[in-house]
Backbone as CSV, one residue per row, in Angstrom:
resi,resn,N_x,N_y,N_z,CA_x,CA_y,CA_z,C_x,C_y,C_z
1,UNK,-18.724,-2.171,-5.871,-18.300,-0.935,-5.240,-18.804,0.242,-6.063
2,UNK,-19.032,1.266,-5.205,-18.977,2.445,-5.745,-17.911,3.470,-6.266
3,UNK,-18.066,3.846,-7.564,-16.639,4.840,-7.748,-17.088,6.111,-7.858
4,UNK,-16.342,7.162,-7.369,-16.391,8.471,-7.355,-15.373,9.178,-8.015
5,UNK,-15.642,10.279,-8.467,-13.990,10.468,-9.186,-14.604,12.269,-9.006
6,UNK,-12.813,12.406,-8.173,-12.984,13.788,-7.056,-11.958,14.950,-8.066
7,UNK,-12.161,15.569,-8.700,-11.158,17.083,-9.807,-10.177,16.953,-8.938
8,UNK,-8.744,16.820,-9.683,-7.474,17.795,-9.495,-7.472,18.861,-9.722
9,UNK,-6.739,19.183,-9.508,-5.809,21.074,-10.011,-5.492,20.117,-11.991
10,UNK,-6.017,20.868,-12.830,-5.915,20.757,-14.466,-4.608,20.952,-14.953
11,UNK,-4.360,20.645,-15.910,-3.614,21.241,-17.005,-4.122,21.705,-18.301
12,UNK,-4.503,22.532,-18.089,-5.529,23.196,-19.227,-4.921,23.319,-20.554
13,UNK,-3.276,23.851,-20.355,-2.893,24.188,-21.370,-2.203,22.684,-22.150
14,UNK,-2.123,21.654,-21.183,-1.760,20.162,-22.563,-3.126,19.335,-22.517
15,UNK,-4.217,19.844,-21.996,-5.966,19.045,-21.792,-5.361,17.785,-21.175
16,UNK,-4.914,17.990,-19.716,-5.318,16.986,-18.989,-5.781,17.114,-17.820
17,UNK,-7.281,16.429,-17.437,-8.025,16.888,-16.619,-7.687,15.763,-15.503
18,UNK,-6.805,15.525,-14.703,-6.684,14.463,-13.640,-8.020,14.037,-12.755
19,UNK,-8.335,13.314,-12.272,-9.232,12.886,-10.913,-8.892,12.070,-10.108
20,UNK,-8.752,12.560,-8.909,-8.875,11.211,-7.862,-9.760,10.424,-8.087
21,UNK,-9.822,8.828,-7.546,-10.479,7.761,-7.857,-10.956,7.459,-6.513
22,UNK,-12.069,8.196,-6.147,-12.259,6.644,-5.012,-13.161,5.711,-4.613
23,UNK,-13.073,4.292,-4.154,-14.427,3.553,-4.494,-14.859,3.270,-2.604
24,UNK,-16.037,3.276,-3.106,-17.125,2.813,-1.629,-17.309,1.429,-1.676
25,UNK,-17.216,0.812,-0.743,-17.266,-0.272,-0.412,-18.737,-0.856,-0.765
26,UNK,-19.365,-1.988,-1.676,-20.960,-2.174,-1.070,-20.885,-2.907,-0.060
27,UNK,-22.015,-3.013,0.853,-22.109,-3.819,2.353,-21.743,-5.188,2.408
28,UNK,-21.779,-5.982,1.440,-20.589,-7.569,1.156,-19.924,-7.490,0.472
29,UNK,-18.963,-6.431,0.447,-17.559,-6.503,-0.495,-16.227,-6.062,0.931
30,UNK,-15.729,-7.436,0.980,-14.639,-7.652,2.161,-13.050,-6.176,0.997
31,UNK,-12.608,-6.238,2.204,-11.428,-4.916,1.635,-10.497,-5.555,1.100
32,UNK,-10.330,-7.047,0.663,-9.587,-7.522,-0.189,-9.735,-7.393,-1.348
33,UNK,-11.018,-6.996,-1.505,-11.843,-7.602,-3.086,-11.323,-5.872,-3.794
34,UNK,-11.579,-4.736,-2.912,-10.988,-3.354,-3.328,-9.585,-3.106,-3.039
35,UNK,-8.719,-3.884,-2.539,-7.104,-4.231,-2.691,-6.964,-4.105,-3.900
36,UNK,-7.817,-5.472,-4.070,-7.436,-5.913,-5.433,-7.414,-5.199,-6.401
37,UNK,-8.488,-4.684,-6.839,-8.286,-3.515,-7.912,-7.765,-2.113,-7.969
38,UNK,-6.730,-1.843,-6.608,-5.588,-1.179,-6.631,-5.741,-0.010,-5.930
39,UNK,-7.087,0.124,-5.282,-6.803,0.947,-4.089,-6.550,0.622,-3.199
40,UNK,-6.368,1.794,-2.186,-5.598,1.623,-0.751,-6.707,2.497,-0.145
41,UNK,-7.089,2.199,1.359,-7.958,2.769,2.502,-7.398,4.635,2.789
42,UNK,-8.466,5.160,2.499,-8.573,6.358,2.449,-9.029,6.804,4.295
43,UNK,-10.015,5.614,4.163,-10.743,5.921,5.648,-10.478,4.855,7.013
44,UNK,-9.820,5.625,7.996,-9.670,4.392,8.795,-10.380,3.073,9.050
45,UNK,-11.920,3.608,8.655,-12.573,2.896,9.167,-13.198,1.894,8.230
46,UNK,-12.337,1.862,7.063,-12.593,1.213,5.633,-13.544,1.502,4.655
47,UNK,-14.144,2.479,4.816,-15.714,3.055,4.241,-15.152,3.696,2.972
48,UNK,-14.063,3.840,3.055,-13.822,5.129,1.670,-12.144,4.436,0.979
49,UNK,-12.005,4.177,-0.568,-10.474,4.040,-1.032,-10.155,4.734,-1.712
50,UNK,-8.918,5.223,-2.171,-8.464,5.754,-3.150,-7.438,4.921,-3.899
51,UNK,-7.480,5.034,-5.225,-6.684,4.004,-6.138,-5.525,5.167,-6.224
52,UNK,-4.570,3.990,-6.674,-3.006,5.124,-6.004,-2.179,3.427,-6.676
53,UNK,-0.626,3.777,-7.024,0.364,3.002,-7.183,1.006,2.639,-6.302
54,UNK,0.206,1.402,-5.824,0.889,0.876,-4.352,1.463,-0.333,-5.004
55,UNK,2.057,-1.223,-3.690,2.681,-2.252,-4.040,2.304,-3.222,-3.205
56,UNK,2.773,-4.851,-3.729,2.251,-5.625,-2.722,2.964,-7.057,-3.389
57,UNK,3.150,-8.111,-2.669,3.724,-9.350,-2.847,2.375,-10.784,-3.208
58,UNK,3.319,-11.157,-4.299,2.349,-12.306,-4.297,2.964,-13.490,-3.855
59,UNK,2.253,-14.291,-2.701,3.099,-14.675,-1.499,3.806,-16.668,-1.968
60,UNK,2.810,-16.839,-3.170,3.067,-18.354,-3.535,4.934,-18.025,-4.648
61,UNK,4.817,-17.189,-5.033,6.305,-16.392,-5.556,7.031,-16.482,-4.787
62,UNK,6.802,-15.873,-3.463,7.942,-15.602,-2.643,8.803,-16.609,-2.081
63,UNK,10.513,-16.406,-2.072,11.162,-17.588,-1.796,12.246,-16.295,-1.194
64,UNK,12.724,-16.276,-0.015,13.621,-15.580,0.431,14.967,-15.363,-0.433
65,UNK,15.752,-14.578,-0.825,17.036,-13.827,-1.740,17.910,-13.842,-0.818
66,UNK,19.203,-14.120,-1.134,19.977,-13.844,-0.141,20.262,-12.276,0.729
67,UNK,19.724,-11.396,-0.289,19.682,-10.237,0.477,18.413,-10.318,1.809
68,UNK,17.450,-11.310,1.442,16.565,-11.176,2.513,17.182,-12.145,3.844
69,UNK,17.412,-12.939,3.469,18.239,-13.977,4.421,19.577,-13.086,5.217
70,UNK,20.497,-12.035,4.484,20.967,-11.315,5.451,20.432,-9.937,6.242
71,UNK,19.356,-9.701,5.902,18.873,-8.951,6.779,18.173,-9.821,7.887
72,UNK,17.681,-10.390,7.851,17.165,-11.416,8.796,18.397,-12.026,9.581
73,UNK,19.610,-12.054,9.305,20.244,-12.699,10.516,21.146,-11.663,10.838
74,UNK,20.995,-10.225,10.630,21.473,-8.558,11.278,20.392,-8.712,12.432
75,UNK,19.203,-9.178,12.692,18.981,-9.042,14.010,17.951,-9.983,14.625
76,UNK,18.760,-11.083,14.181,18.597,-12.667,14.693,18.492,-12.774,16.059
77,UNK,18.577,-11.531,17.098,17.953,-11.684,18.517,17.027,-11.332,18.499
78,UNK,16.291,-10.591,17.531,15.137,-9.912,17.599,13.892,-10.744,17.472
79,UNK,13.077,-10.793,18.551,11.917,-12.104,17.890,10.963,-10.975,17.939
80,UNK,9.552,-11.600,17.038,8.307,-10.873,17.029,7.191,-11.464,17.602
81,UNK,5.832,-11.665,17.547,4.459,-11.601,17.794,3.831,-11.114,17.285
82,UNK,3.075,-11.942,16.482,1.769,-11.243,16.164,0.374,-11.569,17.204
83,UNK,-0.266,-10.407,17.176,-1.241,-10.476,18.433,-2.409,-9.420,17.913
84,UNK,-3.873,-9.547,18.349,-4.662,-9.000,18.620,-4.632,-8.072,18.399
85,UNK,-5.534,-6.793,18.187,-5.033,-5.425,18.580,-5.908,-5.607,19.934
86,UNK,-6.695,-6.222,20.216,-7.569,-6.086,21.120,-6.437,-6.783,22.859
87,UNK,-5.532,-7.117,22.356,-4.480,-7.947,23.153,-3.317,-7.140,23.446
88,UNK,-3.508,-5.832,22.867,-2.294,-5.098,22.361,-2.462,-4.226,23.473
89,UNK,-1.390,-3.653,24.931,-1.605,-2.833,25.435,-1.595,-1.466,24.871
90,UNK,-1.620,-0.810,24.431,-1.265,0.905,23.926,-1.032,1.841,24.649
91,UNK,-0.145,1.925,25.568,-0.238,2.659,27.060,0.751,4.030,26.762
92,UNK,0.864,4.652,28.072,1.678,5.985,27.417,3.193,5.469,26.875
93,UNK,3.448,4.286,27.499,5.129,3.841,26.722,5.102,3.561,25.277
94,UNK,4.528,3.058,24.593,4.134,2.944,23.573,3.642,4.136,23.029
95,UNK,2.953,4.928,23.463,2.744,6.650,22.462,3.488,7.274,22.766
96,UNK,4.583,7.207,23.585,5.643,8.449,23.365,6.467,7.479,22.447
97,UNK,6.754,6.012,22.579,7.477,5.385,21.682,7.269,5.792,19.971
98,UNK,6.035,5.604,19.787,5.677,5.899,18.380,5.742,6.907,17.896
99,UNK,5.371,8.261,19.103,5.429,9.194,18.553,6.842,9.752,18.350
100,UNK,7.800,9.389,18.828,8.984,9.895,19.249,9.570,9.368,17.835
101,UNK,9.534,8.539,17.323,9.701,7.652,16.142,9.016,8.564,14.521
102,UNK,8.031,9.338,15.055,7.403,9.855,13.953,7.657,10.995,13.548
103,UNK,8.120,11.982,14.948,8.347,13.163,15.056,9.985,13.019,13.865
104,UNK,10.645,11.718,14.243,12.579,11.990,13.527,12.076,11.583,12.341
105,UNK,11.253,10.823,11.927,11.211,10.236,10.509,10.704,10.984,9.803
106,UNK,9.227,11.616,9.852,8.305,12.309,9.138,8.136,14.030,9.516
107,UNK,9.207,14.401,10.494,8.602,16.030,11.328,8.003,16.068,12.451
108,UNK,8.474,16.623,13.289,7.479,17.186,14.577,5.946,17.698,14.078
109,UNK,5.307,16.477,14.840,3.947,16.379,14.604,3.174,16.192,13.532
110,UNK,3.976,15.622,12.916,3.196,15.609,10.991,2.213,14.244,11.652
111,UNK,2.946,13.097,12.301,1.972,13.016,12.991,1.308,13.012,14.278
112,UNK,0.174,13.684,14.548,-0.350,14.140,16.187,-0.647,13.367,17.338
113,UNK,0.009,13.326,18.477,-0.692,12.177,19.543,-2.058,11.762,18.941
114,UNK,-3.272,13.147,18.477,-4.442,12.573,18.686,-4.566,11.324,17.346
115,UNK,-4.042,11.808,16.500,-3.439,10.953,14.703,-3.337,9.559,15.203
116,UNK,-2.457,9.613,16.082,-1.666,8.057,16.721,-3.068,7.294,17.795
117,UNK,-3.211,8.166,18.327,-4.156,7.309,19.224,-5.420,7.134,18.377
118,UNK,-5.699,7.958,17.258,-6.871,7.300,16.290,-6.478,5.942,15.736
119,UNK,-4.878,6.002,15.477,-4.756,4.854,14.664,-4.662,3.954,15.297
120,UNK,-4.483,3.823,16.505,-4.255,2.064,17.394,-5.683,1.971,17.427
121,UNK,-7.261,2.851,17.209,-8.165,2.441,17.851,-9.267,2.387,16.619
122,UNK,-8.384,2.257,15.487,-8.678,2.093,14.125,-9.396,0.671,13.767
123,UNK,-10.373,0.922,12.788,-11.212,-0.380,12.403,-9.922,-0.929,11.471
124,UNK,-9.173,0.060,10.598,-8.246,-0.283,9.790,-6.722,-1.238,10.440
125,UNK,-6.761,-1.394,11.736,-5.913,-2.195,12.987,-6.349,-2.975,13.414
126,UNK,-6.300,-4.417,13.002,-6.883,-5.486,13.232,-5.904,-6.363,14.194
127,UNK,-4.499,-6.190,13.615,-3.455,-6.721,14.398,-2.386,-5.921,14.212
128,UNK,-1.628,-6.554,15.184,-0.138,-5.587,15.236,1.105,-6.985,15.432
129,UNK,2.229,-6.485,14.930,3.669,-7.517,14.926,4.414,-6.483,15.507
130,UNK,4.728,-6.974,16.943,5.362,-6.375,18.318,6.982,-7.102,18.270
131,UNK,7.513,-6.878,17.818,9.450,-6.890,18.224,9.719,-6.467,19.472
132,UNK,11.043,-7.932,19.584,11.235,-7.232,21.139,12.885,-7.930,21.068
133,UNK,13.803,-6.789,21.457,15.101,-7.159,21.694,15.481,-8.320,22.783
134,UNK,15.484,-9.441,22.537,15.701,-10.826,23.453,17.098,-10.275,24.263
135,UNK,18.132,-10.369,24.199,19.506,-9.868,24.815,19.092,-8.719,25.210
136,UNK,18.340,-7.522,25.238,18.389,-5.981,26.271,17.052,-6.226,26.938
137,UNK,15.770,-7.289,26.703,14.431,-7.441,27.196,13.835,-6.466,27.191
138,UNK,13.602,-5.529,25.883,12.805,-4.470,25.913,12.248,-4.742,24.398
139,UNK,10.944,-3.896,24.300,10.468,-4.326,22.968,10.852,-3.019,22.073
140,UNK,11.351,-3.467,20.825,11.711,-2.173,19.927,11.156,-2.135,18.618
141,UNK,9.910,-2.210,18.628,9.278,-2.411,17.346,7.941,-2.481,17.575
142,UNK,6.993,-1.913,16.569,5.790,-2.373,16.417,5.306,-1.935,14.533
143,UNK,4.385,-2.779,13.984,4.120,-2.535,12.873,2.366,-3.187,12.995
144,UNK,1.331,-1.920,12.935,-0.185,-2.118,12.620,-0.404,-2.451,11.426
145,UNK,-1.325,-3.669,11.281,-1.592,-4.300,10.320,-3.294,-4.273,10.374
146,UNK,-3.639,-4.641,8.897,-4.938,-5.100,8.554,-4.782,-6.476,7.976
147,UNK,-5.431,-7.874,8.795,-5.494,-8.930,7.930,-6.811,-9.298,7.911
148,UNK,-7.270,-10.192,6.251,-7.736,-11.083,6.295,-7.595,-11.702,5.595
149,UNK,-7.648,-13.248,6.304,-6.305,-14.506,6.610,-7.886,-15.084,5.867
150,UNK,-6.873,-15.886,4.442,-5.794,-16.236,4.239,-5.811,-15.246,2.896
151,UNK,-6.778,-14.168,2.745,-6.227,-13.857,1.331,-5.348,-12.532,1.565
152,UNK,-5.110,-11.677,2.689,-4.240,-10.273,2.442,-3.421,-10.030,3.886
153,UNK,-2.639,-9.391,3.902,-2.259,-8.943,5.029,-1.858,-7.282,4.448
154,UNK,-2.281,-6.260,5.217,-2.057,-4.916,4.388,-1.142,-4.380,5.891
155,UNK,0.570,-4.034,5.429,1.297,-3.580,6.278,1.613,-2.206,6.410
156,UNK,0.605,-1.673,7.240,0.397,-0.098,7.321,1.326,0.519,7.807
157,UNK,1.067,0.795,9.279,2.337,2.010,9.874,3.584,1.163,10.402
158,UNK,4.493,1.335,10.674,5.902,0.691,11.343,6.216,1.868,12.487
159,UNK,6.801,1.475,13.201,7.610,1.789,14.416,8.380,1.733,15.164
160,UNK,9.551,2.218,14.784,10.547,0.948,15.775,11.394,2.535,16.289
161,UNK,12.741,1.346,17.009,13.851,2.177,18.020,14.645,2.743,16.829
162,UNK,14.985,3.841,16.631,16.401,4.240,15.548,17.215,4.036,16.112
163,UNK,17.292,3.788,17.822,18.794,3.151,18.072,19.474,2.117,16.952
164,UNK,18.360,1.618,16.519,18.935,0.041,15.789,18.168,0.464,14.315
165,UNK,18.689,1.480,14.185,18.575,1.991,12.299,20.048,1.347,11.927
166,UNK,20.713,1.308,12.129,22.231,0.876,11.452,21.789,-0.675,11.278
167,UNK,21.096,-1.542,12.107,21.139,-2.731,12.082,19.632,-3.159,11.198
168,UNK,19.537,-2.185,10.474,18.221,-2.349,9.230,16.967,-2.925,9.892
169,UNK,16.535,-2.486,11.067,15.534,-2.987,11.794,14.377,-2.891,10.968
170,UNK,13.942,-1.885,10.456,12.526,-1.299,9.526,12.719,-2.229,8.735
171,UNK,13.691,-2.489,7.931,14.238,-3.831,6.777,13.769,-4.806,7.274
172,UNK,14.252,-5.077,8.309,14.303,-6.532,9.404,12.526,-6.903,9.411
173,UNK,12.140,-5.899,9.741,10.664,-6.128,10.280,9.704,-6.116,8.980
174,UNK,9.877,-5.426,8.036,9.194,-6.083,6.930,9.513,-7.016,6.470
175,UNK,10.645,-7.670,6.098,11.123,-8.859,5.901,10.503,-10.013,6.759
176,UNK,10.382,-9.239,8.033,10.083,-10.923,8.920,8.454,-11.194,8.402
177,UNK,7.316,-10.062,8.329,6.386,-9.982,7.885,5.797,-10.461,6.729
178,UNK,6.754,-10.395,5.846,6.547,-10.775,4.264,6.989,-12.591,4.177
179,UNK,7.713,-12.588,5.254,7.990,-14.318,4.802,7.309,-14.962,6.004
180,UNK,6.559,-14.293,7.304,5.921,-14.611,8.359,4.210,-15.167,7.250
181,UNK,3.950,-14.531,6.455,2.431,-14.542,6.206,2.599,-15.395,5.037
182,UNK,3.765,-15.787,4.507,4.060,-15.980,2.923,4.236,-17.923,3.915
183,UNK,4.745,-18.048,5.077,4.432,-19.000,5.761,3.434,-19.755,5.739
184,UNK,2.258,-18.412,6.770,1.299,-18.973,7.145,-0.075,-19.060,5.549
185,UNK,0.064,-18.930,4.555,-0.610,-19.182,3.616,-1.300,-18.277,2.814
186,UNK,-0.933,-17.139,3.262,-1.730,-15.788,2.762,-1.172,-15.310,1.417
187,UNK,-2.168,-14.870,0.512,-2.128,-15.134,-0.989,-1.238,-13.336,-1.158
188,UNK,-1.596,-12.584,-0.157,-0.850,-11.386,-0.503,-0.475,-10.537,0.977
189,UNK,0.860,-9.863,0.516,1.068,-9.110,1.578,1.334,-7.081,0.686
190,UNK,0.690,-6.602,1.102,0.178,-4.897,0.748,1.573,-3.823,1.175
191,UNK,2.052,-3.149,0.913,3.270,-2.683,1.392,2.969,-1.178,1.249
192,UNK,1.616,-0.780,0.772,1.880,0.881,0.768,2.392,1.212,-0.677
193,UNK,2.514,2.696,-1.212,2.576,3.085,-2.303,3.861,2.829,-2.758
194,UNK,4.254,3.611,-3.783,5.610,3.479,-4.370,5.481,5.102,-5.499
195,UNK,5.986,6.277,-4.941,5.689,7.184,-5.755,7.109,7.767,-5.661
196,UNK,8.279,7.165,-5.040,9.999,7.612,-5.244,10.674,6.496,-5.645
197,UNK,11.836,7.285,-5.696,13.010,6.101,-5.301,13.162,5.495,-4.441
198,UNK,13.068,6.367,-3.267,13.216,5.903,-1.443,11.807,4.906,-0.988
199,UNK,11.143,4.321,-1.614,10.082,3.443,-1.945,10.371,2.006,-2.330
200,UNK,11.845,2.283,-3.565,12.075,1.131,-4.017,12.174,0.025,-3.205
201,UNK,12.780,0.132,-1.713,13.087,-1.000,-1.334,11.899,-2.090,-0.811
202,UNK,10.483,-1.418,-0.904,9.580,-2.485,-1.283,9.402,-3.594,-1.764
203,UNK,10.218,-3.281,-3.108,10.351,-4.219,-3.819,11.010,-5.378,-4.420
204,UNK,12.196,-5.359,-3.041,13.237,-5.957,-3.334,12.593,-8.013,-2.718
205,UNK,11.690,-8.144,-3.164,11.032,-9.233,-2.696,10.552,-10.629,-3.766
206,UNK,10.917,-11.452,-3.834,10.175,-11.753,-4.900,8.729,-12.091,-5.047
207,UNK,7.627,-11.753,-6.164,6.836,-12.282,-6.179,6.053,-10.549,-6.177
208,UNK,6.817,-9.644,-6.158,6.095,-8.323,-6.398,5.609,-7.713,-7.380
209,UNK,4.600,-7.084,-6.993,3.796,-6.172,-8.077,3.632,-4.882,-7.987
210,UNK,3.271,-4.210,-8.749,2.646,-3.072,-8.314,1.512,-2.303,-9.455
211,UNK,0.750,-1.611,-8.975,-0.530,-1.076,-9.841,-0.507,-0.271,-10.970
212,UNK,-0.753,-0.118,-11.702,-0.455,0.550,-12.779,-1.382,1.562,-12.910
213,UNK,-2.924,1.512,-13.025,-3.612,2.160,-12.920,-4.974,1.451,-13.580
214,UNK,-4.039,0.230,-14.535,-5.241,-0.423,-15.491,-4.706,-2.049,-14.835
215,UNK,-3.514,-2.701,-14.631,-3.174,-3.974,-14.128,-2.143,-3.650,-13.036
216,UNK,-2.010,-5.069,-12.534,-0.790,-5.314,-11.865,0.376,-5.759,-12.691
217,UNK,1.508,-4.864,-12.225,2.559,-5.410,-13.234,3.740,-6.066,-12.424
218,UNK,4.310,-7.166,-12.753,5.975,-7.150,-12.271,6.785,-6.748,-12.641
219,UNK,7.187,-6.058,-13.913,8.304,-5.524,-14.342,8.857,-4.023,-13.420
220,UNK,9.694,-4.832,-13.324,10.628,-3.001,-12.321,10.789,-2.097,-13.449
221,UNK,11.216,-2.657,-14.369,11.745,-1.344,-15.377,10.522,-0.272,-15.932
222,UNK,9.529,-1.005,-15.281,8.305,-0.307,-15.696,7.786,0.925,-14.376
223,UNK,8.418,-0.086,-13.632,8.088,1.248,-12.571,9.246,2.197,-11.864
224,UNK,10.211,1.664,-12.840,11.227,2.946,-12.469,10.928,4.058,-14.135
225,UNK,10.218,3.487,-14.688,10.133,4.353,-15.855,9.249,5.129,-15.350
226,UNK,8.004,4.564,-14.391,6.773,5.590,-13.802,7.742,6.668,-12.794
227,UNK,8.883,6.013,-12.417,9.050,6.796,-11.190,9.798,8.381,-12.185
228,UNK,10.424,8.002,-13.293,10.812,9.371,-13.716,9.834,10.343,-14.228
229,UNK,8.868,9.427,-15.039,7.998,10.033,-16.041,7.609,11.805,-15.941
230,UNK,7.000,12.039,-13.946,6.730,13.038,-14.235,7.788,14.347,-14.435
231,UNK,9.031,13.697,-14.612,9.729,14.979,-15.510,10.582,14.953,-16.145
232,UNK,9.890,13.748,-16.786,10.598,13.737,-18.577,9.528,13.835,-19.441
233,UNK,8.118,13.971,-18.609,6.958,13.713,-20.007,5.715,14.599,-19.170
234,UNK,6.024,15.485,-18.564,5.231,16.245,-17.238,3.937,16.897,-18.346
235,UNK,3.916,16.744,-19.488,2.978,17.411,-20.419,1.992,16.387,-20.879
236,UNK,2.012,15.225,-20.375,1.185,14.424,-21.080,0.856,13.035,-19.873
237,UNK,-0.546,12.464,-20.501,-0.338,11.476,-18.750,-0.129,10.082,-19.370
238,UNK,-0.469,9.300,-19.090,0.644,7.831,-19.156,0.327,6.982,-20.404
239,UNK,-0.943,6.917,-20.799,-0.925,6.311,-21.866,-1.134,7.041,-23.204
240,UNK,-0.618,8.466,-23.177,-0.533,9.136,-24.377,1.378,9.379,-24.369
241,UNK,1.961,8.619,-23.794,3.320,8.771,-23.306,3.509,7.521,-24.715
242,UNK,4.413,8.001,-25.454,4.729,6.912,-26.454,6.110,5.887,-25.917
243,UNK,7.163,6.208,-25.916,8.217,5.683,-25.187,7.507,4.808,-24.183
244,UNK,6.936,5.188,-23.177,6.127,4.373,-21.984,5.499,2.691,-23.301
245,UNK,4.091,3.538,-24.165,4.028,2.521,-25.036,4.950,1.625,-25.901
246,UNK,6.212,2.098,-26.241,7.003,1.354,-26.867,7.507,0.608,-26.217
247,UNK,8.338,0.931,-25.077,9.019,-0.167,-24.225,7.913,-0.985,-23.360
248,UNK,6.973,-0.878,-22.972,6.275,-1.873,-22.518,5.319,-2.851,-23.094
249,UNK,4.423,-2.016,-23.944,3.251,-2.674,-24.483,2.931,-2.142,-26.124
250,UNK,4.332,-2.337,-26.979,4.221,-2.349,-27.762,3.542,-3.712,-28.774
251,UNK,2.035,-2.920,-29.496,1.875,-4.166,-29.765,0.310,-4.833,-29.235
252,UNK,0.369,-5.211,-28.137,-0.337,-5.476,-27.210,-1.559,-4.642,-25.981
253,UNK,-1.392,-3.595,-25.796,-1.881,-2.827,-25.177,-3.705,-2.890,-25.412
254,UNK,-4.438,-3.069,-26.151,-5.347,-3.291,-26.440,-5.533,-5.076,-25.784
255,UNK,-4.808,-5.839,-25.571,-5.158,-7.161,-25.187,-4.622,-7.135,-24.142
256,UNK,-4.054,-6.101,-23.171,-4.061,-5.939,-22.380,-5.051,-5.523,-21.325
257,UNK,-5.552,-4.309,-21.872,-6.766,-3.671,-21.676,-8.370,-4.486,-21.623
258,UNK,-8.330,-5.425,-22.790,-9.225,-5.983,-23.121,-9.367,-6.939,-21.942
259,UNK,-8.238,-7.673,-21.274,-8.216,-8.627,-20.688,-8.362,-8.399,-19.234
260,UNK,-8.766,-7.024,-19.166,-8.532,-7.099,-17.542,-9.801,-7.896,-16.601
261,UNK,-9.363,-8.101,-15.534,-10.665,-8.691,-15.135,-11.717,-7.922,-14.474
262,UNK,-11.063,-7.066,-14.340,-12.219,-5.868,-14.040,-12.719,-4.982,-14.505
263,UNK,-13.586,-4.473,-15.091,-14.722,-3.566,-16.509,-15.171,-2.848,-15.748
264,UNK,-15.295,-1.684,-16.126,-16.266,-0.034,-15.659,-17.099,-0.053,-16.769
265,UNK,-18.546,0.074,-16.164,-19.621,-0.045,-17.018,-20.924,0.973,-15.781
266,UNK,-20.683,2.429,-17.010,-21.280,3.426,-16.622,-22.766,2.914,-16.872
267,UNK,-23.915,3.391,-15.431,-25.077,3.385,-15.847,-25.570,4.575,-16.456
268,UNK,-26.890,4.304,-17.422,-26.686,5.511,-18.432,-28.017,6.151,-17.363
269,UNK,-27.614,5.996,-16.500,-29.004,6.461,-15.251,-29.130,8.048,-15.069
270,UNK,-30.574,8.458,-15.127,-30.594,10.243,-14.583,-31.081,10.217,-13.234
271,UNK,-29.727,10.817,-12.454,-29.456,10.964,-11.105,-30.633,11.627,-10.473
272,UNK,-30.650,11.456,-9.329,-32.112,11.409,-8.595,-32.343,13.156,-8.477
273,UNK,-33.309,13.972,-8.981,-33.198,15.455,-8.999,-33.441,15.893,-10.471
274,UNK,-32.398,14.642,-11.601,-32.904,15.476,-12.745,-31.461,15.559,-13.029
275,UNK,-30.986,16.165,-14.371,-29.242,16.281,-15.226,-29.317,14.980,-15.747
276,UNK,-28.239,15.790,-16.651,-28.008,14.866,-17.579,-26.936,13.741,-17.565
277,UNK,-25.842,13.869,-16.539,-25.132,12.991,-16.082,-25.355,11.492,-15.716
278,UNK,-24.387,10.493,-15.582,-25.007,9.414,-15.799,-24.537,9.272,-13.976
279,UNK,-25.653,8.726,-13.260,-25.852,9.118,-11.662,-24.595,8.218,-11.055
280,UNK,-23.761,7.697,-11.539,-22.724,6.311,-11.208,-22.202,5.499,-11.945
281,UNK,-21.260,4.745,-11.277,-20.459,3.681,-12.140,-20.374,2.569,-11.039
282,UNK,-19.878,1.096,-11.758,-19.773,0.021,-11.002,-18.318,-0.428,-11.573
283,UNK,-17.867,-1.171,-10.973,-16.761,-2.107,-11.179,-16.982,-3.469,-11.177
């Protein structure tokens, strides 16, 4: 892959110069292989990632908790399907459904009919898991997915009825998802970032991880320490954070580093035009 690395807004006055990260796909590198090293799809159409602290399950771990086992029988009429997107009707019941769903959760129009109808017709929508209330015979759910079976399943947007928010449906439906694929043999299931509290419940799964920036880690206490950091240590960025180093990788951090399986190795190349910059990097 290709990496690019795009300026933040600085902190001039503690010298920290942030960058977005994002890598280009080369023409035989499947979007598992850039999962893996901890970005998430920037571009619907998979062409572009940005590395970000997402989360995701490792599915040979996973063994249902009793907290997952009672959300799963809060709406034990509820069956699903997974299907096609190409199988998937998308008709106006379904876009006022979704949108109507997006407008209470996220704001009127944060996201746009035209937003929504890009995303059902998205390269990044490979399949969708359609819920449907068995006892009222109406369907109250949908969640667009990206798989490829057997190594990822990446669980993008959700959608359901808030009639049945009390009965943890959004719960319900990732849950059925995470032990639906953890079934059928798939080595990971992708859950989206983790940059709050209101995030945590991602992780209430076993067999979870999440990105660090250099590995995947399982420790929670590590990522509820990320989740305060930026304002208990807002002057400095993560691995000049000592506390961060003491409680985690005291010790070790260098054989941590050392060990990753993935190396950035700048070419010392002069970019096509001339400068002195080195024209790229690989992973």
């Amino acid at each position: 892959m290709q990496v690019v690395f795009s300026e933040c807004a600085p902190d001039y006055a503690h010298y920290i110069f942030p960058y977005a990260i994002w890598a280009i796909p080369d023409q035989d590198e499947r979007p598992s292989q850039i999962f893996a090293c901890g970005f998430l799809p920037a571009a619907r159409d998979l062409s572009r990632y940005y590395m970000c602290r997402h989360i995701r399950v490792r599915l040979d771990r996973f063994v249902p908790s009793s907290e997952n086992r009672r959300i799963l029988r809060k709406c034990s009429d509820i069956s699903f399907r997974l299907m096609p997107r190409k199988d998937f009707h998308y008709d106006e019941t379904w876009r006022e459904f979704c949108k109507t769903y997006a407008d209470i959760k996220w704001g009127k129009d944060i996201m746009t009919y035209e937003r929504l109808d890009s995303l059902f017709a998205s390269q990044i929508v490979n399949h969708l898991l359609v819920y449907r209330d068995e006892t009222e015979g109406q369907d109250v759910g949908v969640v667009t997915l990206y798989l490829e079976p057997p190594e990822m399943a990446y669980y993008y947007y959700a959608f359901y009825d808030l009639n049945y928010y009390r009965r943890n449906l959004g719960m319900y439906m990732m849950t059925t998802a995470v032990d639906y694929f953890a079934r059928e043999g798939y080595r990971f299931v992708y859950l989206g970032t983790c940059y709050s509290r209101n995030a945590l419940y991602k992780t209430q799964f076993a067999g979870v991880e999440f990105w660090t920036g250099f590995r995947w880690s399982t420790d929670l206490a590590e990522l509820k320490f990320l989740l305060e950091r930026p304002t208990r240590f807002p002057d400095r960025h993560l691995l000049e954070t000592q506390e961060y180093l003491d409680r985690f990788y005291s010790g070790i951090l260098d054989q941590v580093l050392s060990g990753r399986s993935v190396r950035w190795e700048v070419a010392a190349q002069r970019p096509p035009g001339g400068g002195d910059a080195p024209s790229g990097s690989s992973l």
